[in-house]
Phi, psi and omega in degrees: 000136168301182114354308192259329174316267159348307183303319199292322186288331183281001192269318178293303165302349161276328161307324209279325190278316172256022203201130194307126174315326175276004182294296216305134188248151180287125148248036180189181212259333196264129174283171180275014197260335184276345186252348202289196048296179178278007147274352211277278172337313193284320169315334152304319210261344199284316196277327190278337199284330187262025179233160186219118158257163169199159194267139174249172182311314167322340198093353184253129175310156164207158164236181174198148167270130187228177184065149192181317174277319206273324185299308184337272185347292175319305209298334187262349197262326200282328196095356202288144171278049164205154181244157183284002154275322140004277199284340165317293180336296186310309193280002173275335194277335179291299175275027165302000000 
């Protein structure tokens, strides 16, 4: 999985997760079904079942990865180019 990839996915979950679907505006003319394949999606779904958000004392959102062998297990199963430490990375930088 790329980069861009990666950024994308973690921007839609943070939209999905943190913010009222009607706020959220489209900024481009291209669906995420044009940027997607269908493994790109299962991979998605697979990655959201292993995220856990939560409010930290401060008030500020967070996610964590949870389950960390069984998403391997899915992701590899999947075939997929990314691991769940991979995306532990992505999602620490995210809630930096």
């Amino acid at each position: 999985m790329n980069v861009k990839k990666c950024f994308f996915l973690i921007l839609i979950l943070a939209i999905t997760t943190f913010s009222d679907p009607f706020i959220a505006k489209a900024t481009s003319s291209k669906t995420v079904s044009d940027l997607w394949s269908d493994k790109d999606f299962e991979a998605a779904e697979l990655i959201m079942k292993h995220l856990h958000t939560y409010v930290d004392d401060n008030g500020k959102k967070l996610m964590k990865v949870v389950d960390k062998k069984a998403l391997d297990k899915g992701l590899a199963e999947l075939e997929y180019s990314m691991t769940a430490s991979e995306l532990e990375g992505y999602i620490h930088n995210f809630n930096e």
